[in-house]
DOVEXDREN-348519 format. One line per 3 residues: their letters; for each residue z, x, y of C-alpha. Coordinates in steps of 0.5 Angstrom, whole numbers, m for minus. Example, Ala and Ser with C-alpha at 12.3 -4.5 7.8 and 13.67 -1.06 7.14 Angstrom:
<atoms>
AS	16:25:m9  14:27:m2
</atoms>
This chain:
<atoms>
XXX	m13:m40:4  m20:m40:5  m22:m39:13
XXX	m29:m35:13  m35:m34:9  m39:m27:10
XXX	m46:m25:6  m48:m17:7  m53:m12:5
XXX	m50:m6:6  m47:m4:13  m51:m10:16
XXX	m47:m17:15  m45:m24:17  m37:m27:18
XXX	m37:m34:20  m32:m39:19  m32:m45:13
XXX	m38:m49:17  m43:m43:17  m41:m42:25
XXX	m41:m37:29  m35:m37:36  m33:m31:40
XXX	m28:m28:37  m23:m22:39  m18:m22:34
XXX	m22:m21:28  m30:m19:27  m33:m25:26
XXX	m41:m25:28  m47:m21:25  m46:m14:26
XXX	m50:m8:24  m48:m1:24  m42:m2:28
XXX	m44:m7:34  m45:m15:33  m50:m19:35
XXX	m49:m26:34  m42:m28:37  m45:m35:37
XXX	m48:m39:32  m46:m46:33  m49:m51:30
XXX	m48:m59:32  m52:m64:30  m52:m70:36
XXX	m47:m67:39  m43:m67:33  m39:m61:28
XXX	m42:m61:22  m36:m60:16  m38:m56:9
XXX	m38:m61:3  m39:m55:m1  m41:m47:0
XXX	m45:m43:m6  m44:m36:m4  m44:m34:m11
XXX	m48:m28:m8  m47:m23:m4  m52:m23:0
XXX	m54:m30:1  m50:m36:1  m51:m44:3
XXX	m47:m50:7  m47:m57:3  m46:m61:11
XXX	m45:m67:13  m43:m69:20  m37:m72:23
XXX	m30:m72:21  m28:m72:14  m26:m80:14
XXX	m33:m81:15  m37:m77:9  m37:m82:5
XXX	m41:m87:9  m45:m80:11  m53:m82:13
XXX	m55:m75:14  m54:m69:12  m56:m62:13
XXX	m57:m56:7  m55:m50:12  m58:m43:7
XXX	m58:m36:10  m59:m29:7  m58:m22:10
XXX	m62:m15:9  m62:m11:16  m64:m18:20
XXX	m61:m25:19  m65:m31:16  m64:m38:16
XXX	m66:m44:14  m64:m51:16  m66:m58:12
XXX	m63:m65:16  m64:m70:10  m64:m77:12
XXX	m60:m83:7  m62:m89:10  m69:m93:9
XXX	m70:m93:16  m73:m88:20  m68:m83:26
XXX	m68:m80:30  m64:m74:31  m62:m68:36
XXX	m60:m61:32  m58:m55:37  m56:m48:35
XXX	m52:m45:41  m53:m38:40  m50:m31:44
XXX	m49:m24:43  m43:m20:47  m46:m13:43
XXX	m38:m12:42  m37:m5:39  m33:m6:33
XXX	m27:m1:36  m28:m6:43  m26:m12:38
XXX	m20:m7:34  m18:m6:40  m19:m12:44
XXX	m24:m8:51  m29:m11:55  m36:m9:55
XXX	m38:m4:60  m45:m6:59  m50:m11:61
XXX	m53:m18:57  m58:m21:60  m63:m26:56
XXX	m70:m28:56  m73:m34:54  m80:m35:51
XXX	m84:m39:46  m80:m42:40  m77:m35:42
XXX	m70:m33:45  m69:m25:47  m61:m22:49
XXX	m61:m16:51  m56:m10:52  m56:m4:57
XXX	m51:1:58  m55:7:61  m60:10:54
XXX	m55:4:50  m60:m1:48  m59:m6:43
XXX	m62:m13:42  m63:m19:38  m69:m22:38
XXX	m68:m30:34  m74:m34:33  m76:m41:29
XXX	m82:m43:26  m82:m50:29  m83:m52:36
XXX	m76:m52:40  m73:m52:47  m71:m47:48
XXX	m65:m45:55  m60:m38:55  m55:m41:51
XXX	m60:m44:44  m65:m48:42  m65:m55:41
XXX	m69:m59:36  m71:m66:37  m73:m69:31
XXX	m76:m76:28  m74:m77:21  m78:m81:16
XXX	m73:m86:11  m71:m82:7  m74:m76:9
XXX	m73:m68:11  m74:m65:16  m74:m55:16
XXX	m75:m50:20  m74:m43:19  m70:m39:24
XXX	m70:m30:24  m65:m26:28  m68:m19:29
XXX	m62:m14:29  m66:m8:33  m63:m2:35
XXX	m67:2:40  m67:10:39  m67:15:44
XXX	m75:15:44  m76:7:44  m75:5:37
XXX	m71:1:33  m67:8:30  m68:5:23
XXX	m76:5:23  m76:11:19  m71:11:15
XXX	m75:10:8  m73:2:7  m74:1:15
XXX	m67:m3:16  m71:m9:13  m70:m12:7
XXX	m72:m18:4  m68:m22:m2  m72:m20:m7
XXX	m71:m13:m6  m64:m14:m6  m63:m18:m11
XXX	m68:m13:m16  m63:m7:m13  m58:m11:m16
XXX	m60:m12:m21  m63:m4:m22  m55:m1:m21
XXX	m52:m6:m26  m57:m4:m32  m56:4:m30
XXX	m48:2:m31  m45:2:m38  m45:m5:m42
XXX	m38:m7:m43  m37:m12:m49  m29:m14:m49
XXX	m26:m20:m52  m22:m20:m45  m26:m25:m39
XXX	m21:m22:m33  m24:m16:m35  m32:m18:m36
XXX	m31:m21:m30  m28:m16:m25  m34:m11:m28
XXX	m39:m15:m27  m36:m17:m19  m35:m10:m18
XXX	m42:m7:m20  m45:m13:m15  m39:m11:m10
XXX	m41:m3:m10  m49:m5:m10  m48:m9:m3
XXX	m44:m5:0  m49:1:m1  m53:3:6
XXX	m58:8:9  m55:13:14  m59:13:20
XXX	m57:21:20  m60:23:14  m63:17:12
XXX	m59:17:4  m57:11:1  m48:11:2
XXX	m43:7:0  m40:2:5  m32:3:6
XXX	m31:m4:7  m32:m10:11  m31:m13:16
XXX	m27:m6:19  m31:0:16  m38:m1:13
XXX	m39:6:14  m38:13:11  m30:14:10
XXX	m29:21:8  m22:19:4  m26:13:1
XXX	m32:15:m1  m29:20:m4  m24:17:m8
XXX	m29:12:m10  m34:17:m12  m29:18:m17
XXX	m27:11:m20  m35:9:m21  m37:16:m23
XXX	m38:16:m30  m41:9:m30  m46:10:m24
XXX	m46:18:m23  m53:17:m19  m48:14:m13
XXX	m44:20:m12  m49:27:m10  m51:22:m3
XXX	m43:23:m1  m42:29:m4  m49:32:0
XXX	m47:28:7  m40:30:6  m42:37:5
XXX	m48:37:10  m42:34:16  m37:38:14
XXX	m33:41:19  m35:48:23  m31:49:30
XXX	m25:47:33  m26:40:36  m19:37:38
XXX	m22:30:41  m25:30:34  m20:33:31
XXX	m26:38:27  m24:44:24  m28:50:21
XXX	m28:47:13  m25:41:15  m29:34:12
XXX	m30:28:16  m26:23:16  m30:18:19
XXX	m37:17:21  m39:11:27  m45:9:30
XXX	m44:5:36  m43:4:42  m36:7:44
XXX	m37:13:40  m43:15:43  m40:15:50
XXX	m34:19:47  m30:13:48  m28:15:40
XXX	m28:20:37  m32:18:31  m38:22:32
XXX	m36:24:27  m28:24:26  m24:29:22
XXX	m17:26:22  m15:26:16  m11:33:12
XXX	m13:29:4  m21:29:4  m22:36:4
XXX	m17:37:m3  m21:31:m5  m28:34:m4
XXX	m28:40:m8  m24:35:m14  m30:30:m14
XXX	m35:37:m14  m31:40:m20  m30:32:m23
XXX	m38:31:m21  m40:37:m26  m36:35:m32
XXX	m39:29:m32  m45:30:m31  m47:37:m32
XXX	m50:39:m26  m49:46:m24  m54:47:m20
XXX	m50:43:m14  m45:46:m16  m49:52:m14
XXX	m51:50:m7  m45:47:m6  m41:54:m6
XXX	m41:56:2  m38:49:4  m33:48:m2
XXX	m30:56:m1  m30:53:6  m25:47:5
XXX	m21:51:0  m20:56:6  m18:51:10
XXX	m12:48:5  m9:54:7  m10:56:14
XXX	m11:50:19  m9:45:14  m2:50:13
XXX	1:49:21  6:51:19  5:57:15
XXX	10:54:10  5:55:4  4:46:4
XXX	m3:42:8  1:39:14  m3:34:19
XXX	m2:33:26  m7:31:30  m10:34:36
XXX	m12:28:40  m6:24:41  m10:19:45
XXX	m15:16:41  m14:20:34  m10:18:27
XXX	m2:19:28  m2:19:20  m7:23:16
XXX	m6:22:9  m9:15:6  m3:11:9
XXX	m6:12:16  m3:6:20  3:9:24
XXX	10:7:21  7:8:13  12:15:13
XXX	19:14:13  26:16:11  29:10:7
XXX	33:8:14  26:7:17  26:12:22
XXX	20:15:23  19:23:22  17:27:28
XXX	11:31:27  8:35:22  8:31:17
XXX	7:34:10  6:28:5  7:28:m3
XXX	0:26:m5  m4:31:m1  0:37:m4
XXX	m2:35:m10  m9:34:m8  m8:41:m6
XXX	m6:44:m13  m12:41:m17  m17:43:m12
XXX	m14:50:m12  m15:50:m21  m21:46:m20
XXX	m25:52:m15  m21:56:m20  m26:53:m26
XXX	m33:54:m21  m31:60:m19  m31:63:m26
XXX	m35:58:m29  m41:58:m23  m40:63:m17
XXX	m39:69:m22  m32:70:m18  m26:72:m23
XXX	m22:75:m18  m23:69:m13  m21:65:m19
XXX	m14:69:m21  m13:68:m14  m13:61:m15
XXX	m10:60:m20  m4:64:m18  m4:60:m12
XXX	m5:54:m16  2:56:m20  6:58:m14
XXX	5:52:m10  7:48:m17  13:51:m16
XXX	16:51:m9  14:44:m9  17:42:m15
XXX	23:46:m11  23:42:m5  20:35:m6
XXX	25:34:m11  31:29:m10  36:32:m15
XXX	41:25:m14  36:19:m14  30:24:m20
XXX	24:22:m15  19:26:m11  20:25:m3
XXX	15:21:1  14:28:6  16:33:9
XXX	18:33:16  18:39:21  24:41:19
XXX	23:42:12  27:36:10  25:31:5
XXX	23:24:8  26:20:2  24:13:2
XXX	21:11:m5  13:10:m5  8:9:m8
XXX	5:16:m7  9:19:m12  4:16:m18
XXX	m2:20:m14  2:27:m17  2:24:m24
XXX	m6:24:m23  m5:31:m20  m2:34:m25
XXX	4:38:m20  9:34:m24  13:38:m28
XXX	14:36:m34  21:34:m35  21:31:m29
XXX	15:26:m31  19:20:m35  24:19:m28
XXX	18:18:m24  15:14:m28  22:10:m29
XXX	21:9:m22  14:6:m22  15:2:m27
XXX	22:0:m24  23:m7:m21  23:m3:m13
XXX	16:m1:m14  13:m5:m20  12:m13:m17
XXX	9:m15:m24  2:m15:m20  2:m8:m19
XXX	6:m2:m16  8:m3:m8  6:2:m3
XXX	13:2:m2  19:0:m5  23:m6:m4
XXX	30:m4:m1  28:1:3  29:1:11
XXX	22:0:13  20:m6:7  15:m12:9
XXX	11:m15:3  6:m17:8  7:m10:11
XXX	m1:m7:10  2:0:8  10:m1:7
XXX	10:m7:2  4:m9:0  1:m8:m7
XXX	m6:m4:m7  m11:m4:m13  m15:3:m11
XXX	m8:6:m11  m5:2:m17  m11:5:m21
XXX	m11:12:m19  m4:11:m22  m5:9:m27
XXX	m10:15:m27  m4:19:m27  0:16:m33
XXX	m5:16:m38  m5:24:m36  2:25:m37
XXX	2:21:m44  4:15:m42  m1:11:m45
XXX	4:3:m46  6:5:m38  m2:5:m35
XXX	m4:0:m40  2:m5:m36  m2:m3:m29
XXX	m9:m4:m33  m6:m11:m35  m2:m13:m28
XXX	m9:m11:m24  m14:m15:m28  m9:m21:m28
XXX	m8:m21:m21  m17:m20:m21  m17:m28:m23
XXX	m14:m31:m18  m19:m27:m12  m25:m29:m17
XXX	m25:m22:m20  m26:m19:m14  m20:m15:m12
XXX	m18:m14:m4  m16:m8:0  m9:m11:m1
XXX	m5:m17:m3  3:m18:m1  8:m15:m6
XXX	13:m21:m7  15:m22:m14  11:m24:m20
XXX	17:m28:m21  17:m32:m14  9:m33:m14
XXX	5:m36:m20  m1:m32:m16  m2:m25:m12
XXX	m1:m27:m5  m7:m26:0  m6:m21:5
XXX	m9:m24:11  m13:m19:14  m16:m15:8
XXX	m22:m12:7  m26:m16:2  m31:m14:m2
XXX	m28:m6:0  m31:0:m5  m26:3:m8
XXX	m23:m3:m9  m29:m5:m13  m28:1:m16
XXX	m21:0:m20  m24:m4:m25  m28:2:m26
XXX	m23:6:m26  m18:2:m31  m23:2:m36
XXX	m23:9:m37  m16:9:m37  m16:4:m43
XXX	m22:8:m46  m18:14:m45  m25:17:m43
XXX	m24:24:m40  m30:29:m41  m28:35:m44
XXX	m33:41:m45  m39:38:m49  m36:32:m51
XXX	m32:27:m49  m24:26:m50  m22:18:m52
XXX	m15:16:m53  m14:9:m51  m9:5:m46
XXX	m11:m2:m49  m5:m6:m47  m2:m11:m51
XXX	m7:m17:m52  m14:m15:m49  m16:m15:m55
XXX	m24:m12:m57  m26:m7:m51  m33:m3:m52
XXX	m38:1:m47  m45:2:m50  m48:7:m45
XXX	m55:6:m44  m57:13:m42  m55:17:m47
XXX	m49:22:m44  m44:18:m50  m44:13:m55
XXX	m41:6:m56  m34:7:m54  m29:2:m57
XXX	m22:0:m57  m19:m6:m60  m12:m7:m56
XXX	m5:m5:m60  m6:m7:m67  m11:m1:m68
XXX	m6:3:m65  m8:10:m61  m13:16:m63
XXX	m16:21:m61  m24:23:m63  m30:26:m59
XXX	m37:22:m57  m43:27:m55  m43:27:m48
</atoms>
């Protein structure tokens, strides 16, 4: 069910509830935020007094919307005499038009108020429900209302104007109008986001697009992305219209870095507009032979914040790649440690694997190059502070048990890593997937090594690393008696042996023995993991299962593609098309926009995938998974000069076809089962 309504343009973006308003809120972000901190927590609009109710929203775009309104409750819409189109956008600051049309063949007169505030909530201060320590103040001028927030060099304001004469008091604006029959009456109001820096200024002054953008420029942005992309021709609508979402979706959530002033990719809203280590990366993979041009920036602000001293607040380590990047006011003050945090063991394997990936599709050896020194540093780091126990495997236990991340792998919330009896293992934690990850960055490093470092005895090195990790992990992680891979280890070496979906991650990495590979499958595939829309995080009759449990039940698409990812590599080509299938399925009924997540209840027991309540949405590698399961359908994997094509196509998606525009492959096609699987080359 429908409760909120939200435009973005980058990190910058607005959360409000059905009728276009703004309350405070410290349970969910609703608000105008941008870079971590919100500024409108009220934004009410009454008209005599009176709610306005929405008769209809289009919010078609992602960077503007508009509210159809009427005043009074829903009884009386159909004797409405007035009513009000309420049309905002977004682009670094916040604009809005309001247009009150009178119905009648009389003239009225009409009082419109906009109750406006600000609390200036850090994103942490609302996740966590903490008081602000600063101070609000406001200032009233012509047509003009100030609010102010200090706390020592912490300054941020929001300035809102209007463009018609107003009264304005600290709470809003009221406008009091005198309506022709049958006229109208606009004005238009602009909330000014500015985030003082150390010298005075709004901090995004000197970025190259200066924190403010206008619609056009955003809509031509739009539009510039979606012709780089590859056109897809298919005879399957889920598919065309959850490519096209997801294009649109990945062109929103791009930002600039006040850091390095670089356009990034978002995480996700309304929790993580902001760099992500893990995210960024495995979206960089999803989209990558697509939208190529959207990787170097991450890979670049990954290598350039990488880790170089032992920081246990921040849970730094030398090698070590950031886990998450944050601007606001509590990880200034060091009240977080995201300035930036490093808490996560998988996004360091994860960097030197979209590096190598990077290189094959696109050719660029020259970043490879320059990139030595950090991905020799994050190898290492595989192997010494990410190896606590000495145990040959990557552990991860925080430094900083008061405000760092229990868990570390992509299931970061804290009961995600259970044995099948729902009990919690203690600390260190070494998950499945992260070996994985570990052993394709070691033959990935191998392959630069070798083929751009001019190292040969580094790469042996590698490689025999590589194959003895394989082997002692296939040792100790396998469960003879159930034919699956445990969760984790826990300190004591022992199998953590609940069911999850991690399992599929090792498919994609390639650790999997061979033999080995069909009981996993079985097992994704099964009725425990597989719900018909996609495969569970976890399984169903496991100790700690909840299909509405954000990492222990429910079913999350960018997980889904990255196993099916891993089935298409193993050869199992009808098993990734039925996750291709369940996803795009799922795609219609979220307007072909996956969530983070949705619940894990049955296929059989819903006719639609049930949302999960408070899921990011629009998050980016979730608008990367079509992507990405467009290139499991394809088969599309580079291969030296040329390209390997060897479909997954499930059963009745009919014609599928990529023509790339930019001329690094052909036109790349397959048409469902009937034609059947084949192998051929395009030139890359």
């Amino acid at each position: 069910m429908r409760e909120r309504v939200s435009i973005l343009d980058g990190n910058t973006f607005l959360v409000s509830d059905v009728r276009g308003n703004i309350e405070p809120s410290f349970d969910f972000p609703t608000g105008l935020f941008s870079f971590d901190t919100r500024f409108l927590s009220t934004w009410v609009l009454t008209l005599n007094g009176q709610f306005l109710h929405a008769l209809s929203i289009d919010d078609a775009e992602s960077y503007r919307t508009r509210f159809f309104m009427v005043p009074g409750e829903p009884t009386h819409y159909l004797d409405a005499k007035v009513s009000v189109i309420r049309s905002r956008s977004i682009g670094g600051s916040l604009d809005e038009e309001l247009r009150v049309l009178n119905h009648e063949g009389r003239e009225v007169e009409l009082t419109v108020r906009l109750d406006i505030g600000s609390d200036f909530a850090d994103l942490f201060e609302i996740k966590h429900g903490r008081q602000k320590k600063g101070r609000v103040t406001t200032a009233v001028g012509e047509n003009e209302l100030r609010l102010v927030y200090r706390r020592d060099r912490f300054h941020r304001e929001s300035v809102v104007n209007s463009s018609m004469p107003c009264r304005v008091d600290e709470a809003g604006m009221t406008f009091v109008i005198r309506l022709d029959p049958h006229g109208e009456w606009v004005t238009s109001l602009h909330v000014a986001t500015v985030i003082y820096g150390a010298r005075g200024e709004d901090a995004r002054a000197a970025l190259p697009l200066g924190g403010q953008r206008s619609v056009g420029a955003i809509r031509a942005e739009e539009q510039d992305l979606i012709k780089r992309a590859p056109t897809l021709g298919c005879d399957c609508q889920p598919l065309a219209g959850a490519y096209q979402r997801s294009l649109k979706d990945l062109a929103a959530l791009r930002y600039e870095s006040i850091t390095l002033g670089v356009r990034l990719l978002a995480a996700g809203l309304p929790w993580f507009m902001t760099l992500f280590g893990r995210d960024s990366l495995l979206t960089s993979l999803q989209v990558l032979p697509f939208l190529p041009d959207l990787v170097k920036p991450t890979i670049l602000m990954l290598a350039g914040l990488q880790g170089s001293r032992l920081d246990d607040f921040r849970d730094e380590e030398p090698g070590k790649i950031l886990h998450e990047l944050r601007y606001g006011e509590t990880a200034g003050f060091e009240e977080q440690p995201h300035s930036p945090y490093y808490g996560s063991a998988d996004s360091t394997p994860l960097f030197v694997i979209l590096l190598d990936e990077y290189e094959r599709w696109t050719g660029d050896a020259r970043l490879v190059r320059e990139l030595e020194a950090p991905a020799r540093a994050a190898l290492a780091w595989l192997d010494t502070y990410g190896d606590l126990l000495g145990s040959g495997y990557v552990w991860y236990e925080t430094r900083n048990p008061e405000t760092g991340l229990q868990n570390q792998c992509w299931k970061d919330s804290w009961d995600s890593i259970s044995y099948a009896d729902g009990r919690l293992p203690g600390f260190p934690r070494a998950t499945c997937e992260i070996q994985g990850y570990a052993y394709d960055a070691k033959l990935r490093g191998a392959r630069l090594a070798r083929t751009f470092w001019n190292d040969p005895v580094y790469a042996d090195q590698l490689e025999r690393e590589a194959a003895e990790l394989k082997e002692r992990f296939n040792r100790d992680f396998w469960l003879p008696d159930r034919e699956y891979y445990a969760l984790a280890l826990d300190p004591d070496g022992r199998p953590v042996d609940a069911l999850a979906s991690n399992m599929g991650h090792l498919l994609w990495s390639g650790i999997v023995d061979e033999p080995r590979a069909r009981p996993v499958v079985e097992h994704l595939l099964g009725p425990r993991l597989f719900s018909g829309w996609g495969v569970r995080t976890l399984a169903s009759d496991e100790g700690r299962y909840n299909p509405i449990g954000y990492h222990v039940g429910t079913v999350w698409p960018f997980d889904n593609s990255i196993i099916a990812w891993g089935l298409w590599r193993y050869g199992f080509r009808e098993e990734a098309g039925r996750i291709c299938d369940a996803m795009l399925s799922a795609s219609r009924f979220f307007d072909g926009r996956l969530p983070e997540a949705f619940a894990g209840y049955d296929r059989d027991l819903t006719d639609y995938p049930v949302q999960y309540p408070t899921a990011c949405s629009p998050q980016a590698w979730s608008a990367g998974t079509p992507l990405l399961l467009l290139r499991v359908m394809l088969g599309l994997e580079p291969h030296g000069e040329h390209l390997i094509i060897d479909p997954a196509v499930p059963e009745g998606m009919g014609r599928v076809e990529l023509l790339d525009i930019r001329g690094r492959w052909g036109r790349v096609d397959a048409l469902g089962r009937s034609r059947g699987p084949h192998n051929g080359t395009h030139g890359h």
